[in-house]
BADREN-565545 format. One line per 10 residues: number of its first residue (from 1); their letters; for each residue x, y, z of N, C-alpha, C. Coordinates in steps of 0.05 Angstrom, whole numbers, plus 5000, padded with zeros to 4 digits. Last residue first. Example, Ala and Ser with C-alpha at 12.3 -4.5 7.8 and 13.67 -1.06 7.14 Angstrom:
<rs>
2> SA> 5257/4955/5142/5273/4979/5143/5258/5001/5157 ~ 5264/4886/5156/5246/4910/5156/5264/4934/5156 $
</rs>
This chain:
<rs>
321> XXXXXXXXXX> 5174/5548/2013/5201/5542/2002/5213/5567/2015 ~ 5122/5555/2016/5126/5524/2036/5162/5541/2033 ~ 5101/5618/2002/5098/5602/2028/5109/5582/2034 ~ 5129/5610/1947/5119/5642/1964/5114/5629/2001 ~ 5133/5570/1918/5150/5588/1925/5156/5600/1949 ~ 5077/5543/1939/5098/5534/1943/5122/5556/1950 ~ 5042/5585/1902/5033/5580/1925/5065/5563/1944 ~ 5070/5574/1848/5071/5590/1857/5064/5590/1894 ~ 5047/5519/1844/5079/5529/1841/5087/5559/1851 ~ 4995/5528/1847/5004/5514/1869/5036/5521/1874 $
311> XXXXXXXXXX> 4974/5584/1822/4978/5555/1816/4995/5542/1843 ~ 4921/5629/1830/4951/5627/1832/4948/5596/1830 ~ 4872/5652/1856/4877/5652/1825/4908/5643/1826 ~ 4863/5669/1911/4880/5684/1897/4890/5679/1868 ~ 4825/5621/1921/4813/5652/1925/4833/5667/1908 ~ 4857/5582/1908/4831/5585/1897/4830/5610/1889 ~ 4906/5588/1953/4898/5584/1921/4882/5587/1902 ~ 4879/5577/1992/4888/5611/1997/4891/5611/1957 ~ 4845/5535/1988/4834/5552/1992/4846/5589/1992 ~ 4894/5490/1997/4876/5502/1972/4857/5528/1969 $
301> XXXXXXXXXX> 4913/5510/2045/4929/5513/2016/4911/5513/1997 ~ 4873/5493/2082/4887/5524/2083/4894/5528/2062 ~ 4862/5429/2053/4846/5456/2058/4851/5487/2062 ~ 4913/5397/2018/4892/5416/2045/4881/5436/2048 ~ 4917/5385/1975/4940/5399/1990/4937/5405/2022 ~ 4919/5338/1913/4910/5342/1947/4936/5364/1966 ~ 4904/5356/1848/4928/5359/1875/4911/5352/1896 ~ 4877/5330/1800/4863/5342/1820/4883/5332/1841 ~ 4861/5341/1734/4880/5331/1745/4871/5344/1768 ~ 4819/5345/1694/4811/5329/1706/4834/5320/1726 $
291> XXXXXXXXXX> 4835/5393/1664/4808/5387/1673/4807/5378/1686 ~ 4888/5418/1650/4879/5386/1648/4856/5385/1665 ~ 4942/5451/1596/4901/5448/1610/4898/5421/1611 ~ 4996/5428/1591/4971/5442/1581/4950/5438/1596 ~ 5046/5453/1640/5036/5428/1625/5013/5443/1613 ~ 5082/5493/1670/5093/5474/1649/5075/5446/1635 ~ 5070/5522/1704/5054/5494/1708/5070/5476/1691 ~ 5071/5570/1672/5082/5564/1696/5082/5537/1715 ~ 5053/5566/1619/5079/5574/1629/5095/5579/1662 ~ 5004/5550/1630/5023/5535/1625/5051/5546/1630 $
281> XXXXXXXXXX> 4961/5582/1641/4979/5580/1666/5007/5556/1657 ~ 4910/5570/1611/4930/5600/1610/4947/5600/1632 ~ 4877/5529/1654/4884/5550/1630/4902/5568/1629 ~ 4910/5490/1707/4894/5508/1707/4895/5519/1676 ~ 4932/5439/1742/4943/5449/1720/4916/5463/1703 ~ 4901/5425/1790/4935/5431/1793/4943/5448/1763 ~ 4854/5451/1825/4852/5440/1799/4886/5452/1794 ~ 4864/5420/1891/4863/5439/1868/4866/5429/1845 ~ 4832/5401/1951/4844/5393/1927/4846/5427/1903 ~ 4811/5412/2002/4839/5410/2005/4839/5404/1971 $
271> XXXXXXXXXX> 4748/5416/2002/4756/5388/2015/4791/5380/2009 ~ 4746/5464/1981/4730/5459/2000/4737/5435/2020 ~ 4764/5455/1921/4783/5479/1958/4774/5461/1975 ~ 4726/5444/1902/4748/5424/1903/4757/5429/1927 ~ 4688/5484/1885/4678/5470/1914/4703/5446/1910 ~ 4686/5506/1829/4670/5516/1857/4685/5507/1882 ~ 4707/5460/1807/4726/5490/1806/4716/5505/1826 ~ 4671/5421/1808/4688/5417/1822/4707/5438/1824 ~ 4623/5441/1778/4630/5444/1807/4648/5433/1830 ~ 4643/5442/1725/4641/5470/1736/4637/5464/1777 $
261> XXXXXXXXXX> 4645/5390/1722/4677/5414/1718/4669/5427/1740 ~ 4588/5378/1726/4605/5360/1751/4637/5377/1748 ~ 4580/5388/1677/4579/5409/1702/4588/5398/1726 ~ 4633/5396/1624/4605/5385/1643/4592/5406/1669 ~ 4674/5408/1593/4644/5418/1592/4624/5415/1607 ~ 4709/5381/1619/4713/5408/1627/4687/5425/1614 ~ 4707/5327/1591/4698/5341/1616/4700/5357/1630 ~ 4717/5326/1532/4694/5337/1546/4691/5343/1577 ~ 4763/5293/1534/4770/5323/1515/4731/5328/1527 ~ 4765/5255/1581/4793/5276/1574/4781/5297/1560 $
251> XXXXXXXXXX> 4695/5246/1581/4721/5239/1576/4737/5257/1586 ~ 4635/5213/1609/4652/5240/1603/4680/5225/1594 ~ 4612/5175/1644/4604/5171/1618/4617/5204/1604 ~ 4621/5209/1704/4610/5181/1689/4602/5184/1667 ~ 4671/5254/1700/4645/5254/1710/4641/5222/1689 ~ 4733/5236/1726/4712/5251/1712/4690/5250/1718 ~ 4798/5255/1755/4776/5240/1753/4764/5258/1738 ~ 4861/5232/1789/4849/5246/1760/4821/5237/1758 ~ 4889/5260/1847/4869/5240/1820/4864/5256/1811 ~ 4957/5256/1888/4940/5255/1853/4913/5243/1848 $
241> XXXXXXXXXX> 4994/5234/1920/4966/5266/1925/4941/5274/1896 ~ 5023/5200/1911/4995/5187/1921/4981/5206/1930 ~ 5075/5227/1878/5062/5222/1908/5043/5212/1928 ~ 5067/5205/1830/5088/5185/1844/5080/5194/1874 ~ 5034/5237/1810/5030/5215/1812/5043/5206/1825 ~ 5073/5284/1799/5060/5285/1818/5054/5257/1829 ~ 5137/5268/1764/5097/5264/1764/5090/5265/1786 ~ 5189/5256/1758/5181/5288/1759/5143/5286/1764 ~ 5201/5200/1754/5203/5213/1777/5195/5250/1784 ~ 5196/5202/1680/5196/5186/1707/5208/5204/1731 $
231> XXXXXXXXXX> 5162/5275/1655/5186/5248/1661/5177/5228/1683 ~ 5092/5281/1655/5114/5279/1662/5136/5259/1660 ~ 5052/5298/1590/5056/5284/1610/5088/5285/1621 ~ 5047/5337/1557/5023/5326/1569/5032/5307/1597 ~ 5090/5357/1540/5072/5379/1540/5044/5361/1557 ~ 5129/5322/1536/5134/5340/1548/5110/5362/1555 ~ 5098/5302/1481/5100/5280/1510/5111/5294/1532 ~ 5113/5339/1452/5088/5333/1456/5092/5322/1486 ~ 5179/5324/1456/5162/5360/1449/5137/5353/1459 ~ 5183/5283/1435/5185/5286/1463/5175/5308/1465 $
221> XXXXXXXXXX> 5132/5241/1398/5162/5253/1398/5162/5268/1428 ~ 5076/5205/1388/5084/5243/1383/5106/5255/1384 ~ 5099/5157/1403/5084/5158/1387/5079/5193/1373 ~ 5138/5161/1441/5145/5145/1423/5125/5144/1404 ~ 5121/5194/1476/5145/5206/1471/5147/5182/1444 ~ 5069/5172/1506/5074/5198/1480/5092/5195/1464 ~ 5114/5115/1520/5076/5118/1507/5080/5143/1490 ~ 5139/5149/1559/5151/5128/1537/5127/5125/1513 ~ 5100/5157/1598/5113/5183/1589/5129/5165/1564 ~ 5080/5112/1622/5068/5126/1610/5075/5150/1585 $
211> XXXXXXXXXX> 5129/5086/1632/5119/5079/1606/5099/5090/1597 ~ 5138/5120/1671/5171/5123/1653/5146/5101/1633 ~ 5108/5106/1709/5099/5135/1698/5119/5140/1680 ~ 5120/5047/1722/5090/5055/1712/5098/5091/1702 ~ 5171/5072/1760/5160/5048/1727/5143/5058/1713 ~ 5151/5104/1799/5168/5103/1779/5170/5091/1749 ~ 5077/5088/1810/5105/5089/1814/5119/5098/1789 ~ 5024/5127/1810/5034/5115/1792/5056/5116/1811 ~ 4948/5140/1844/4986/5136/1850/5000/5116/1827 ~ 4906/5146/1788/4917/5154/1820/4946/5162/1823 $
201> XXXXXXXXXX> 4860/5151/1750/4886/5143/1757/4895/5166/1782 ~ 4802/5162/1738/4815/5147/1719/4840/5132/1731 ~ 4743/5161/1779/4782/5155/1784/4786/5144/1755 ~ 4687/5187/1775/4704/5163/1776/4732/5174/1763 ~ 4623/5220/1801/4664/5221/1788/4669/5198/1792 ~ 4571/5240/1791/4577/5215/1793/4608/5216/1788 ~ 4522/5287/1817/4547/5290/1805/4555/5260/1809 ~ 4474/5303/1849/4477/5293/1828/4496/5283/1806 ~ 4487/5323/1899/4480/5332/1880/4483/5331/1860 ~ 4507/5276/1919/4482/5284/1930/4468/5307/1916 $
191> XXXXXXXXXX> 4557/5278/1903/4534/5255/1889/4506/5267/1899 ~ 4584/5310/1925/4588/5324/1903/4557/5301/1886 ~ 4591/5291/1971/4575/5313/1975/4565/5322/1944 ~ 4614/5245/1967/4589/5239/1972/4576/5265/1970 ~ 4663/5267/1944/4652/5250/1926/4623/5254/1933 ~ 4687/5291/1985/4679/5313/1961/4658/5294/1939 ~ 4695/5245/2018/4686/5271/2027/4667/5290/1999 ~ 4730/5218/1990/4710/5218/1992/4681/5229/2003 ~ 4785/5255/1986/4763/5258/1968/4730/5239/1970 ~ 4794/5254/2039/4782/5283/2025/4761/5276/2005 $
181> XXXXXXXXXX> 4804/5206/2043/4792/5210/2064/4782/5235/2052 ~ 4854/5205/2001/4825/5183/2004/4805/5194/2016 ~ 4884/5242/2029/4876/5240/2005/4854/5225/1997 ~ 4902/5209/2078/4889/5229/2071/4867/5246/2056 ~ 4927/5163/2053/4906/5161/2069/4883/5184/2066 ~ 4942/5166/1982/4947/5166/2009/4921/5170/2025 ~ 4924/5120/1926/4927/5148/1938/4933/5141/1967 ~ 4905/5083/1870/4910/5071/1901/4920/5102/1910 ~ 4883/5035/1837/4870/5060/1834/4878/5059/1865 ~ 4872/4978/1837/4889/4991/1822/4892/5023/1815 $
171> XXXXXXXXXX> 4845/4957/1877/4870/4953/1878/4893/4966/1861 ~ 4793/4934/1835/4802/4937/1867/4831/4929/1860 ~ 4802/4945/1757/4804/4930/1780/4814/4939/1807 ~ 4771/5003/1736/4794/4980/1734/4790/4968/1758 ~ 4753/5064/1759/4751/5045/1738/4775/5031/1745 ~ 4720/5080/1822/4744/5085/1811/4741/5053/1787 ~ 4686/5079/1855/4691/5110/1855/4711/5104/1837 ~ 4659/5022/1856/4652/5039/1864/4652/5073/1853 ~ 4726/5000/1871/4708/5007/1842/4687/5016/1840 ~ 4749/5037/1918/4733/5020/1904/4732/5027/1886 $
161> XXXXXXXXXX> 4823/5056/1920/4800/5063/1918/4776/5042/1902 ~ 4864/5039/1977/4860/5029/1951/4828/5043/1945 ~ 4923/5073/2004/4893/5061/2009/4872/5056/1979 ~ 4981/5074/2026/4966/5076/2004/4940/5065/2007 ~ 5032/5099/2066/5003/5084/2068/5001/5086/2036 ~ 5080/5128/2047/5088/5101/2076/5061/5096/2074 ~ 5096/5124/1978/5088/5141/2007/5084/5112/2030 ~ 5161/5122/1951/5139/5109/1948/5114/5114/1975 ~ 5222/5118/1908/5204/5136/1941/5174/5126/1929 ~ 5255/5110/1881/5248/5085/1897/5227/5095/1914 $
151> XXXXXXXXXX> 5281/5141/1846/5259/5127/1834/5244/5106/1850 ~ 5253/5211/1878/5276/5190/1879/5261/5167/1862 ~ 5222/5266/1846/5234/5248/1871/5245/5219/1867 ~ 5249/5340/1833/5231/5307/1833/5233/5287/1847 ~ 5233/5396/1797/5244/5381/1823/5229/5354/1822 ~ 5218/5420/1751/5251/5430/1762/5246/5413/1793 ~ 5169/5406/1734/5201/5395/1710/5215/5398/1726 ~ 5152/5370/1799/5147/5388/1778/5172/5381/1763 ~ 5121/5380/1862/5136/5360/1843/5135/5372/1819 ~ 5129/5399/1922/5129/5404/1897/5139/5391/1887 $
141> XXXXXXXXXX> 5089/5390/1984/5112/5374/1974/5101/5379/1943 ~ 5051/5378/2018/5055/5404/2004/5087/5397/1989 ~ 5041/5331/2032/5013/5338/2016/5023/5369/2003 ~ 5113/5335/2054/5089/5320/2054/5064/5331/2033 ~ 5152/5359/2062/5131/5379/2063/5109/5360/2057 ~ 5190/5311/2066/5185/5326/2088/5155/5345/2088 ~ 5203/5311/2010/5183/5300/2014/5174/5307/2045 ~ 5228/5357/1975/5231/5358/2004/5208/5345/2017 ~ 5262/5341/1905/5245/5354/1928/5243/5343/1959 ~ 5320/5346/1884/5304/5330/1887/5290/5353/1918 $
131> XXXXXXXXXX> 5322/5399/1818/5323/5400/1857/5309/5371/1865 ~ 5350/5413/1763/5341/5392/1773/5346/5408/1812 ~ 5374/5432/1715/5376/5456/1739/5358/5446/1761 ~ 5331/5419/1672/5347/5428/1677/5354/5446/1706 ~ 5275/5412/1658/5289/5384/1671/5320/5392/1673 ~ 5258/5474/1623/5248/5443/1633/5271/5420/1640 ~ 5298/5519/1622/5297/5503/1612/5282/5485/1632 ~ 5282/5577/1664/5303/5557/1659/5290/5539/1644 ~ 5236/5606/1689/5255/5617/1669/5277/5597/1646 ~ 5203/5581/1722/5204/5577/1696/5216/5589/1679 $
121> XXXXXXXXXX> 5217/5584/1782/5238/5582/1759/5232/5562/1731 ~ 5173/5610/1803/5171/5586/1794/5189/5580/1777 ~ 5203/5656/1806/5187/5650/1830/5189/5623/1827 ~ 5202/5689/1759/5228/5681/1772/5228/5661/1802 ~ 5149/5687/1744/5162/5665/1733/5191/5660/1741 ~ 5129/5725/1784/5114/5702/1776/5135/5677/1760 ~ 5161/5771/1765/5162/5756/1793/5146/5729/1793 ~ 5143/5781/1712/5165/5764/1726/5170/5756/1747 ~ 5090/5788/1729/5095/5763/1708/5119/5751/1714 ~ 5087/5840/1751/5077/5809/1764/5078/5796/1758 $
111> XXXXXXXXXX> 5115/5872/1701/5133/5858/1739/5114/5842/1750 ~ 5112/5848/1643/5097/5863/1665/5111/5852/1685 ~ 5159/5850/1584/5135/5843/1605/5129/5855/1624 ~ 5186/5881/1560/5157/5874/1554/5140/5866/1576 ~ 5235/5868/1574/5229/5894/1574/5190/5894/1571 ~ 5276/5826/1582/5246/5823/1579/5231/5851/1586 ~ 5320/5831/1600/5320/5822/1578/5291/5816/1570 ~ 5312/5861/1651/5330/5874/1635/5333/5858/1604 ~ 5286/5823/1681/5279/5846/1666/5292/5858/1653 ~ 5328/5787/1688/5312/5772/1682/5292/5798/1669 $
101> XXXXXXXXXX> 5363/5821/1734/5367/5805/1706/5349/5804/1682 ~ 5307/5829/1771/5330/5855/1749/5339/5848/1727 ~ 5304/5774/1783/5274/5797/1776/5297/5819/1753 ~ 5346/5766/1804/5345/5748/1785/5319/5770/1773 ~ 5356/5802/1856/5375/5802/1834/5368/5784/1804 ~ 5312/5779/1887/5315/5813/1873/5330/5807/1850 ~ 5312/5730/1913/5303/5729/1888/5305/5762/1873 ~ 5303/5738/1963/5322/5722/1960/5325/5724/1928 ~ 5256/5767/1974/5278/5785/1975/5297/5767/1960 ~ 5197/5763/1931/5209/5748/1954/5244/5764/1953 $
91> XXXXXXXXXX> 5124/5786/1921/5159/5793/1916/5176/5777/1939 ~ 5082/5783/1908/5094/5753/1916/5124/5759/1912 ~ 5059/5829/1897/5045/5813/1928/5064/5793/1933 ~ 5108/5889/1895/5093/5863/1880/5080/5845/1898 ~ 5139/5925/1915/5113/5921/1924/5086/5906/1906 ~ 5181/5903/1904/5176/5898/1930/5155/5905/1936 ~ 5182/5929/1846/5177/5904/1848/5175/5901/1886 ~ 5178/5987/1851/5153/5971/1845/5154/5946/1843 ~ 5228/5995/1865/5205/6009/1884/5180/5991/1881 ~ 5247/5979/1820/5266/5965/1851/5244/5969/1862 $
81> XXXXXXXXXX> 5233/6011/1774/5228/5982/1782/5234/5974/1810 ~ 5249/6061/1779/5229/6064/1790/5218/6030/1799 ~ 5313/6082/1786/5300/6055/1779/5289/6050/1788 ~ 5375/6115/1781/5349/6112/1795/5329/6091/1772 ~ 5438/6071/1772/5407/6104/1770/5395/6098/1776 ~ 5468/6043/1819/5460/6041/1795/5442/6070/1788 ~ 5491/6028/1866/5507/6027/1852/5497/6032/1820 ~ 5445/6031/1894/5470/6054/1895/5485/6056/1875 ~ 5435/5973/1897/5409/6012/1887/5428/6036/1883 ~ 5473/5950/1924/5465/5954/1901/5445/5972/1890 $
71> XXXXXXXXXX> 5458/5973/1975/5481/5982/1962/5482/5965/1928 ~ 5411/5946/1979/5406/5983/1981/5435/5994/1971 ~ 5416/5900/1986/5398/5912/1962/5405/5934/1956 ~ 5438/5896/2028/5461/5883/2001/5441/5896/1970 ~ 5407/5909/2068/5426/5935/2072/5445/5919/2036 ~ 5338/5905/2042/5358/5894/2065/5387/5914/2058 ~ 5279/5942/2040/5305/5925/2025/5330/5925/2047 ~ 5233/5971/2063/5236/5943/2044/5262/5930/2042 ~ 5255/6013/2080/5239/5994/2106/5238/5974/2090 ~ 5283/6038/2053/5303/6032/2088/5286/6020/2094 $
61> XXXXXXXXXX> 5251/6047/2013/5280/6028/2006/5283/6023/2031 ~ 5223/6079/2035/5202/6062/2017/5224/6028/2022 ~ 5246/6125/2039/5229/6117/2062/5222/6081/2059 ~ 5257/6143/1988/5271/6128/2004/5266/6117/2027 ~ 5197/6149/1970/5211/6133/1956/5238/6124/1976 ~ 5190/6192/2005/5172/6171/2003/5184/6147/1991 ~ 5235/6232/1990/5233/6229/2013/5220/6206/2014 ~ 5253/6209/1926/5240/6222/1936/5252/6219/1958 ~ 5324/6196/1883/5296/6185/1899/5290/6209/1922 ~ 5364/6216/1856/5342/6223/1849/5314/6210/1860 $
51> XXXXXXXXXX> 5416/6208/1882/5409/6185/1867/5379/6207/1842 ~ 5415/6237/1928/5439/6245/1905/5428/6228/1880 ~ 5393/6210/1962/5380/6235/1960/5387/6246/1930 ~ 5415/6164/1976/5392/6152/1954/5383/6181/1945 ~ 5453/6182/2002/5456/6170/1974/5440/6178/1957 ~ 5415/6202/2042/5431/6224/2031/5444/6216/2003 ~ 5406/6148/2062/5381/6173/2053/5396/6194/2045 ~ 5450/6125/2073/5439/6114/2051/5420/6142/2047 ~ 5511/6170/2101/5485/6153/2105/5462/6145/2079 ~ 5546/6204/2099/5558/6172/2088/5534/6159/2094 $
41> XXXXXXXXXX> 5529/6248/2101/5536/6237/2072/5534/6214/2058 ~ 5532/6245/2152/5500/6243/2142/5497/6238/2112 ~ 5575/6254/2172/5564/6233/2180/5542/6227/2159 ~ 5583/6308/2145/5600/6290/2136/5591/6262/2152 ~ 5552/6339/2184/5541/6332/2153/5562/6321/2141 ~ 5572/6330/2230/5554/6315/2231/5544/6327/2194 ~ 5622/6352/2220/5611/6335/2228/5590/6317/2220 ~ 5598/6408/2211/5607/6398/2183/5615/6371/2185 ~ 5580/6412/2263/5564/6424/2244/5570/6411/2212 ~ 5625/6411/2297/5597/6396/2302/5586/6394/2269 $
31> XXXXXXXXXX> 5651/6454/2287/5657/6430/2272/5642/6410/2280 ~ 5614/6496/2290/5621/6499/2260/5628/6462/2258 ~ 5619/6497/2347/5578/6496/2332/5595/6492/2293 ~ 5673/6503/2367/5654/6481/2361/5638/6471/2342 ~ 5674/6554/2335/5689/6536/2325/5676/6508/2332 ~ 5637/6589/2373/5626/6588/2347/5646/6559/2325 ~ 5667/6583/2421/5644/6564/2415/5629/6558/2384 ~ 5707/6601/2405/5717/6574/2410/5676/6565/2413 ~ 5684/6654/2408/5701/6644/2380/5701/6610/2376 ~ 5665/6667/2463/5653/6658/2438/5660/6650/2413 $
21> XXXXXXXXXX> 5721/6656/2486/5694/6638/2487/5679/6634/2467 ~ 5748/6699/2467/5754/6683/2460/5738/6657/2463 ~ 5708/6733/2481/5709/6739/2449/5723/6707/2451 ~ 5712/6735/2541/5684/6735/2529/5690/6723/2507 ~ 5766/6745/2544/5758/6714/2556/5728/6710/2534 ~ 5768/6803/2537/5775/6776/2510/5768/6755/2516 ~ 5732/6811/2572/5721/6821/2544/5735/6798/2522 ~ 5760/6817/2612/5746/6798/2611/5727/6797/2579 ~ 5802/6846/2598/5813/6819/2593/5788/6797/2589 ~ 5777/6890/2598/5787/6886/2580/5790/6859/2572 $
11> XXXXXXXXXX> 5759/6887/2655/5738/6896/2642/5752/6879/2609 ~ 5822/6889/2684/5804/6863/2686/5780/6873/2665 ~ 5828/6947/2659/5854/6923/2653/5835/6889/2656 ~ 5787/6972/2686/5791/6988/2655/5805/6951/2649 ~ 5810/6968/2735/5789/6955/2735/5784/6953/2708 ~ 5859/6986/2739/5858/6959/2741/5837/6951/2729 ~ 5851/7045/2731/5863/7021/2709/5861/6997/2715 ~ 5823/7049/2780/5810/7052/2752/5822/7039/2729 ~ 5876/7047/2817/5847/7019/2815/5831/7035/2781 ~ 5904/7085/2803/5913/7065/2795/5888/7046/2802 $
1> X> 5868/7132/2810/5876/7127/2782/5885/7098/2779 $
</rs>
């Protein structure tokens, strides 16, 4: 009798060791359990869950947007824009917060437009909010209303174009080495098929481009003279990446009828130049249609330009800046 109780006494105890085991395990598996969903609270995909974004849609945020984006996304409703501007082609991260702004008072427009114009801070007033530019980038070097260059900068070669390829007197029609070297390139190929261009104007200094721009501004007022031509130190001109050319016996207001136009919009890329100030692009170019104004950038740059319909200011943003 007395071992049967013992054994009845160990059977018992081992029964509570059992119960109390499993109690203390089921207490673990519980605080594991409310653990790790109080970890998973404080995690963005459980935010963004509360928010009203998808599984795809938050998938979308942890691989696009940096961790200052994603707590601002938080801080706001859901907002199918955030999703669709990073997957704009020229969305740049540094620039989210100005896209939002900048939509929020432009309800009309289209998100490639703003990204397009928060890009080329044509949002801002012309000649305001000034950057002197980063002659460093050399042939890719932006000049424009919002950046410019010094009144003394002047490029380290200049090579004079004949008269030959260029009106006015040897010597006065003058660009960088480079630049020379392209466009005669594009010249002989472009003569062999019958095409004849001559250089209205090249490299202007400081001076020279403050009496061009003095010229409108004193005969049309500044509104106009703003619309055709640049301040002193804001003109491409001043970099020696500039010609302006036409076809022989063409002007300013015809030679975008010619066909020496039409094949220099073909085949400029080809030898690094772009047509800099393009139709229907003023608002980002800040100047009107100019037929005959012709960037030197290089060949990679003109050509990613071309192909993708985009203005140089843009091309800049997105890639040199």
């Amino acid at each position: 009798m007395g071992k049967l109780k013992i054994k009845k006494g160990v059977k018992k105890l081992f029964g509570i060791v059992i119960l109390l085991a499993l109690l203390l395990c089921i207490g673990i598996f519980s605080y594991i359990k409310i653990y790790n969903q109080k970890q998973y609270e404080k995690t963005y995909e459980y935010k963004l869950t509360n928010i009203g974004y998808n599984e795809n849609e938050i998938d979308t945020i942890l691989d696009k947007f940096k961790e200052t984006e994603i707590e601002y996304i938080l801080q706001n409703e859901k907002n199918d824009n955030y999703l669709n501007l990073v997957n704009e082609k020229y969305f740049i991260y540094d620039n989210f917060y100005e896209y939002i702004d900048y939509q929020k008072e432009h309800l009309d427009k289209p998100l490639t437009n703003i990204v397009e114009i928060i890009n080329t801070e044509t949002d801002k007033e012309y000649y305001t909010e000034t950057t002197k530019t980063s002659i460093s980038d050399k042939e890719l070097m932006l000049v424009n209303k919002y950046h410019y260059l010094d009144e003394s900068y002047k490029p380290e070669t200049l090579v004079s174009i004949s008269t030959t390829y260029a009106w006015g007197e040897y010597g006065s029609k003058k660009v960088t080495q480079e630049t020379y070297d392209a466009f005669m390139n594009l010249w002989n190929d472009s003569h062999e098929q019958g095409y004849y261009l001559m250089v209205s104007s090249a490299y202007r200094d400081y001076n020279h481009q403050q009496s061009v721009y003095n010229d409108y501004k004193d005969s049309r007022g500044t509104e106009y003279a703003d619309s055709i031509a640049a301040r002193a130190g804001y003109s491409e001109h001043q970099t020696g990446y500039v010609i302006d050319m036409f076809e022989k016996g063409s002007t300013q207001k015809t030679f975008h009828e010619t066909e020496s136009y039409a094949w220099l919009l073909d085949n400029a890329h080809k030898y690094g130049f772009i047509l800099r100030y393009p139709e229907d692009k003023e608002d980002v170019t800040g100047y009107s249609f100019e037929s005959w104004h012709y960037r030197y950038v290089g060949i990679e740059a003109a050509t990613y330009i071309y192909e993708n319909h985009i203005t140089f200011d843009e091309y800049y943003a997105y890639f040199v800046k």
